[in-house]
N, C-alpha and C positions, 0 to 999 in steps of 0.2 A: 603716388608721387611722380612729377612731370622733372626729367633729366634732358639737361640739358647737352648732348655729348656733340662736337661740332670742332672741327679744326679752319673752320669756312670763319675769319673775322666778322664779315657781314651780317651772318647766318643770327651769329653769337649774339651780337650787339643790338640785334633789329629784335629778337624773340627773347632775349634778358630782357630790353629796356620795356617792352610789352608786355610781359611778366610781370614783372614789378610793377608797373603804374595798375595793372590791374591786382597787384594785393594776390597772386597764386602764388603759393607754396612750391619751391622746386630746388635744385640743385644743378652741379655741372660736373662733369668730369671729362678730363683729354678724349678724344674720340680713340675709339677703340679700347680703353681703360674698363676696368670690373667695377660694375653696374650694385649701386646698391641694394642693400637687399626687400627693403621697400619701393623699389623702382617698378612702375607700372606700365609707363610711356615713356618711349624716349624720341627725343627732337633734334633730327640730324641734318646736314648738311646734304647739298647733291652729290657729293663723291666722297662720303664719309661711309663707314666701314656699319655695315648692317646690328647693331646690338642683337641680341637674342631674347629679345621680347617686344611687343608691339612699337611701331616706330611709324613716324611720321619724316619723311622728308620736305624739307622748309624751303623755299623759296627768295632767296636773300630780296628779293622785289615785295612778300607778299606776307611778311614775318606770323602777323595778325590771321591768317587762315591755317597756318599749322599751326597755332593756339589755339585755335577754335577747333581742329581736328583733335588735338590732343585731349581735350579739356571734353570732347565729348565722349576719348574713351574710359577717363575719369568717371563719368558719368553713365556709366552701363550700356553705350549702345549710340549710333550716330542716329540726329530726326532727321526731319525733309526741313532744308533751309525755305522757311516762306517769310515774305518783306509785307509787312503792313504799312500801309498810308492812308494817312489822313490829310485828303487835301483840301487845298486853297493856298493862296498867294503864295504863304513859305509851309508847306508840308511837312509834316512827322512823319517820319521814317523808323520802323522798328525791324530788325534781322532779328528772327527767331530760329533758334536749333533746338526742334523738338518742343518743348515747353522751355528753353533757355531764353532768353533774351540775352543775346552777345554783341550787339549794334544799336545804336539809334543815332538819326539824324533830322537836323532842321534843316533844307535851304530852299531856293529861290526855286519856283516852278519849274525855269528851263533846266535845274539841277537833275532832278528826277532820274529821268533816263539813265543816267550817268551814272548815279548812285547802287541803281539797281541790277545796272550791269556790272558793273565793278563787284557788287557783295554777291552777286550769282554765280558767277565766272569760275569755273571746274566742280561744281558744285551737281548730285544727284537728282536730278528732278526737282530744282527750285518751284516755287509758286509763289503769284503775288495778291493780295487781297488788296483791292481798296474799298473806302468809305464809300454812300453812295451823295454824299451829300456837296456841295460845293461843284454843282453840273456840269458848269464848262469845266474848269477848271480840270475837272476829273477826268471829261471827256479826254483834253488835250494830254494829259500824262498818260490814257490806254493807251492812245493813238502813239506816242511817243518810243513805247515800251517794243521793244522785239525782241523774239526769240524767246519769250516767257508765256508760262499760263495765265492768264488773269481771271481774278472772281469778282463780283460785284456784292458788297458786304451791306447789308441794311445797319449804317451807322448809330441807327438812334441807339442812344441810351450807354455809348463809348467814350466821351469824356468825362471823368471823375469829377469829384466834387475835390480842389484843390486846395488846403490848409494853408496858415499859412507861412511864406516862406522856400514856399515851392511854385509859384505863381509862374505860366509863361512854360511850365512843363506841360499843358492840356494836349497841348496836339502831338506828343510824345508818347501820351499816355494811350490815348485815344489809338493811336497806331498801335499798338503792343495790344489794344484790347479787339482792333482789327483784326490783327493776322491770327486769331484764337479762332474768331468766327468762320464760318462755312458760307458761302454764298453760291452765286449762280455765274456759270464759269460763260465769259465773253469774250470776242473779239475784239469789240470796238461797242461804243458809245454814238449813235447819232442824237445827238441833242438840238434841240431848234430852240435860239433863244428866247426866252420871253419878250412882252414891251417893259415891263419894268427892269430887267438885265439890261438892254440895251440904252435904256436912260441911264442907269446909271454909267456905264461905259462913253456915252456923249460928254454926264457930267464929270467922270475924271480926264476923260481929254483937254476940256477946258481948263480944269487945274494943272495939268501938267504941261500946257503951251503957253509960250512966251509973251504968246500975244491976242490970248483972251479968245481962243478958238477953239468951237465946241466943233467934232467932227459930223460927218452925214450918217443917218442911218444905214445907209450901205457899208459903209466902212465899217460903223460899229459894230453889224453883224462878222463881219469877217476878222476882228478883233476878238466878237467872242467866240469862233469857231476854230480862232489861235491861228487862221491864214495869215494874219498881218500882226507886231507886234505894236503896242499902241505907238510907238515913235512913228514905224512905218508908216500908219496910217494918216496919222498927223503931218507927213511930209508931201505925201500923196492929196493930201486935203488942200494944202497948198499950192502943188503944184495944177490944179484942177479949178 
């Protein structure tokens, strides 16, 4: 049982309401107050008085990582937090603890980094796996990534077969079945585009300009080696 012992407002409010939407089982009592007798973990404030059995101190900024602390002493033992991705344009994002799945996320490429440092952050020896498939794209999220290990996962055969009703969860899924996999640990990604990547990069240019303008093969390269973002490029085209 996860107790909630806290005289910190913040502390309370940010790890109840986080509790609850997640459906765990828990309690509270005044900080310093006798500890029930099913009590396992308790979730305290920064200047809240030590309980005498396992304790997590919360973060009033960070509610969500002292539940995840707690919840994996619930669970016999803390894993190594590793993040799977499954990329392209908007990426799946999956935070695993151990065999848990305690995260997932969708967004926008330039998100990434952002994601991955935020769910890594005081965390033991994080690692991140990505897919190998969607090349630039992937490339640009290693390059992106710092201060982490990265693997390079052979995607095939990690998007589920989706029933229906679930639809639009694949690259969710795909991620969670990532960060499982083992891959070969890299730095960076050099990728040299293909001809056929770069056409198609010319022909979304011209859909996305106002005035019916396919960009140059030089730019397109450097679009997809993520130097230039396609506005940039387009402006640059312009101006030239």
């Amino acid at each position: 049982m996860i107790v909630v012992a806290t005289a910190d407002f913040e502390v309370y409010h940010g790890v109840v309401g986080e509790l609850r939407e997640r459906g765990v089982a828990f309690t509270t009592v005044e900080s310093g107050a006798e500890l029930p007798d099913d009590a396992t973990v308790a979730i305290v404030g920064p200047e809240d008085e030590h309980p005498p059995i396992r304790t997590v101190r919360a973060d009033p900024e960070q509610p969500r990582r002292a539940i995840e602390e707690a919840l994996s002493v619930l669970r016999g033992g803390e894993g190594r937090t590793v993040v799977g991705i499954d990329p392209g344009d908007r990426p799946g994002i999956a935070v695993l603890s151990g065999e848990t799945v305690v995260a997932a996320f969708q967004v926008p490429l330039s998100g990434v980094a952002g994601v991955v440092a935020r769910e890594t952050e005081g965390t033991a020896d994080p690692l991140v796996r990505i897919g190998d498939g969607a090349r630039l794209k992937g490339a640009q999220i290693v390059d992106d990534l710092e201060d982490v290990p990265v693997e390079l996962v052979d995607e095939t055969g990690t998007t589920p077969y989706q029933g229906t009703g679930v639809r639009g969860m694949g690259d969710i899924l795909a991620a969670v079945n990532i960060a499982r996999l083992e891959g070969e640990q890299i730095e960076s990604r050099e990728i040299e585009p293909t001809a056929g990547e770069l056409r198609q990069i010319k022909a979304r240019s011209r859909e996305q300009s106002e005035d019916d303008r396919s960009i140059d093969e030089a730019l397109a390269r450097k679009v997809a080696l993520g130097e230039l973002s396609m506005a940039e490029a387009l402006r640059r085209h312009r101006r030239e």
